[in-house]
N, C-alpha and C positions, 0 to 999 in steps of 0.2 A: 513420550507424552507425559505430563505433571499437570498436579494440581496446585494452585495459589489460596490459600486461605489464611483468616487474621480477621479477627474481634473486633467487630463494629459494633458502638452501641448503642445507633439508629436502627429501628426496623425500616426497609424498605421495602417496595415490590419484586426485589430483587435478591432479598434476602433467602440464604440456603440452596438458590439456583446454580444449578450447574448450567456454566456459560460458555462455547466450545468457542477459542480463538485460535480463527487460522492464520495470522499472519507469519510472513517470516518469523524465526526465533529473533534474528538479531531489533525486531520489530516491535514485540511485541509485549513489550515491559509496563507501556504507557496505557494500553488500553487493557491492559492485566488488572494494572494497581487500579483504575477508574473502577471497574468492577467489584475489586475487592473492597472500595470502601463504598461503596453499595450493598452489602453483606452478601455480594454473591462468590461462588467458584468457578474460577475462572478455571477451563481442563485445555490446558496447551496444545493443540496439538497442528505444528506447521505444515502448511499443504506447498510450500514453496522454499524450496534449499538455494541460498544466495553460494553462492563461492567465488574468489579473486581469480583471477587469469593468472592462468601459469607462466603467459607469455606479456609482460606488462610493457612493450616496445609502443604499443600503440595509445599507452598514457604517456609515457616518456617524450613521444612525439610532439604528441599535443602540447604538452610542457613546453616545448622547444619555440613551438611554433602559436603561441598564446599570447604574442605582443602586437600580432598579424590581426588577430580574429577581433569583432565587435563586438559580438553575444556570445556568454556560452549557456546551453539550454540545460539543465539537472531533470530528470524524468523521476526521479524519485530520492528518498535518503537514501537508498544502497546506492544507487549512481555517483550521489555526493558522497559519500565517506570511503567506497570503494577507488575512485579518481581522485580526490585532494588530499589523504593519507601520502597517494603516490607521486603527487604534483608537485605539495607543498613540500614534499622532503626533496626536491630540487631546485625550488623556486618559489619566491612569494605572489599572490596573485597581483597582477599588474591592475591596477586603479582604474585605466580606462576599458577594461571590458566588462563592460554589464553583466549580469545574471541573474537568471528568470528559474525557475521552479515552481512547482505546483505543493500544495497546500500546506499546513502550519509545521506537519513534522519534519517537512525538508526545509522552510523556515528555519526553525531549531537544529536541524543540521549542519546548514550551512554556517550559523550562529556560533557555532560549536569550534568552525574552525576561522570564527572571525570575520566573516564576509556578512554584512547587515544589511547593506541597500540591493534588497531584492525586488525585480519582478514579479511580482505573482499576485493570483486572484486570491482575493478576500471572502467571498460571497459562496463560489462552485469550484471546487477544487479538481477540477479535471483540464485536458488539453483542451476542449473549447471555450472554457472559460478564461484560460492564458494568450491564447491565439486572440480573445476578444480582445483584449487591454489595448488602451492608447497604441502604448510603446512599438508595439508591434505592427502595426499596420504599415509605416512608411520603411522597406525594408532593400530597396533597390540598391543593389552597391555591397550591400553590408553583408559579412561574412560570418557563418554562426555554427558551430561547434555544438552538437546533441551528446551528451553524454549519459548513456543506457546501458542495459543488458543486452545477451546478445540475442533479437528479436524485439517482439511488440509493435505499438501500433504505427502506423505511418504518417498519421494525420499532423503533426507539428513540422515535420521534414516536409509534406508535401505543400503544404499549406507556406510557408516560409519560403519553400521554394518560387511557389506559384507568385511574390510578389513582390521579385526582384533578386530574394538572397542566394548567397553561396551557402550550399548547408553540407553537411559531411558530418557522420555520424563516427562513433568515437565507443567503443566496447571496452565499460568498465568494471565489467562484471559474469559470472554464468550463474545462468537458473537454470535451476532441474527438477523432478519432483521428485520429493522423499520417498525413502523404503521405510517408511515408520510404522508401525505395526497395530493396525486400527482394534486388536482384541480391545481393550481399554474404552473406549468408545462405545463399539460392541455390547460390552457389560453392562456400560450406564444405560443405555437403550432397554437390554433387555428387563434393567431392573424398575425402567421407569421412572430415572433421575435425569438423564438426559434432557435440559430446558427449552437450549437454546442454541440454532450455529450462529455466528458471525461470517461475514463472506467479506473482502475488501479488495477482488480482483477476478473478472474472467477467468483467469490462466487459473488463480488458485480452485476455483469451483470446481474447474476442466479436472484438475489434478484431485480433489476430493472427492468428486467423483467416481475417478478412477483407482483412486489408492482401498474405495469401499468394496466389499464382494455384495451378492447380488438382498441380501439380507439387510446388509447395512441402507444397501440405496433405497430399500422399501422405507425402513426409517427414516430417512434421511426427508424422504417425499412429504412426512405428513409430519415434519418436525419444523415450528418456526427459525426461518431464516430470515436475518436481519442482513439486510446491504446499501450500501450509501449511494448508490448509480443503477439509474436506469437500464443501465446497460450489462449489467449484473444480474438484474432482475429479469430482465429478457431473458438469457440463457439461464435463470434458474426455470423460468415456465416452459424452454423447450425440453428441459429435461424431465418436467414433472412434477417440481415441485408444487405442491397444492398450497403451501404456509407460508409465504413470502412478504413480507415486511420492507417497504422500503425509506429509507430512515434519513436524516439531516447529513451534509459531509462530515467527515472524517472520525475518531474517538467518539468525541464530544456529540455528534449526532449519533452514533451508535448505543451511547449509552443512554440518550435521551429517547431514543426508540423505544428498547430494551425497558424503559421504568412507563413509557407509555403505555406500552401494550400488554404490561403482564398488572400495571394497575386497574387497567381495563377488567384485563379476564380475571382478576383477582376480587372485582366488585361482588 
């Protein structure tokens, strides 16, 4: 775990706030620096470990077999950078297969390795909000390739399925939950610097949850947590949390949360 700090010289409601981001490492650069130039500190610390597949046969496939498919689905930026590292170093992507992804950071992802005309919701960056779009509804016939880690949710494969498509998912990735060592955390709690969590997945909650001992999760209950989904929010109220904040999608609604609510309690 680290901390990011760097001299702003607006005050904001954010400023000197210690702001705890759990996103992956490889993730979490963009809604670091958003913070930092908000004068807050951002305290790193990832509740979800991405790693490559040892056994990369099953991107290779895909590769092969990618002039066949209609759609292929990206479930997130690790999905996209962990599968087209491995694709495009065999092959260029073929023009007629579409591609859909969910919200701006897998945008920029895909961006990154040159693919622009995407799929994806503008408004709710989640799978019901992808599954809503046009494109998606007339799907009879058409063959579509989900590229994820290995688990989560089923609702894009079931739903794709249910109306018409061939679907087969495709493991471009493993998650696990870190051994990272929450003393650091700990500290800031007990010194009464600790501001704020950020939450940006179930599984990750699941997993900070579990990485805290039983001290932490008292803090953890009566500490604002900020989350872009409903459904994040749910499982922070079965766990107890009291402080729960729920906030615009992605970065940009996190940080927009984050300057709402501490302007508030700063009145």
């Amino acid at each position: 775990m680290k901390k990011l700090s760097e001299a702003v010289s607006t005050r904001t409601a954010l400023s000197g706030r210690h702001i705890v981001v759990t996103r992956p490492a490889e993730q979490c650069e963009h809604l670091a620096a958003a913070l930092v130039e908000q004068g807050a500190h951002p305290v790193l610390f990832p509740v979800l470990a991405i790693s490559a597949l040892d056994d990369v046969s099953p991107l290779l496939d895909a590769a092969i077999r990618l002039d066949g498919i209609d759609l292929a689905v990206f479930v997130s930026p690790n999905a996209i950078a962990k599968s087209l590292e491995v694709i495009l170093s065999r092959r260029s992507w073929p023009a007629q297969v579409r591609v859909a992804a969910i919200g701006k950071s897998s945008e920029r992802e895909l961006e990154r390795f040159g693919i622009r005309e995407v799929i994806a919701p503008q408004d709710r960056f989640d799978s019901e909000a992808l599954l809503a779009l046009p494109e998606l509804q007339e799907m009879q016939g058409r063959k579509v390739l989900i590229f994820r880690g290995d688990g989560g949710r089923d609702v894009v494969f079931d739903t794709l399925q249910a109306r018409g498509a061939t679907v087969e998912y495709v493991t471009a990735y493993r998650r696990s939950k870190p051994k990272t060592d929450p003393s650091p955390l700990l500290k800031l709690w007990d010194d009464g610097h600790l501001d704020a969590v950020t939450l940006t997945s179930s599984e990750g909650l699941r997993n900070l949850w579990e990485m805290l001992p039983r001290l932490g999760r008292s803090w953890l209950k009566q500490t604002p947590v900020f989350v872009p989904h409903v459904r994040i929010a749910e499982q922070a109220r079965a766990l107890g949390l009291s402080r729960i904040e729920l906030t615009g999608p992605a970065d940009d609604g996190l940080v927009a949360g984050l300057l709402s609510y501490f302007s508030r309690h700063d009145a």
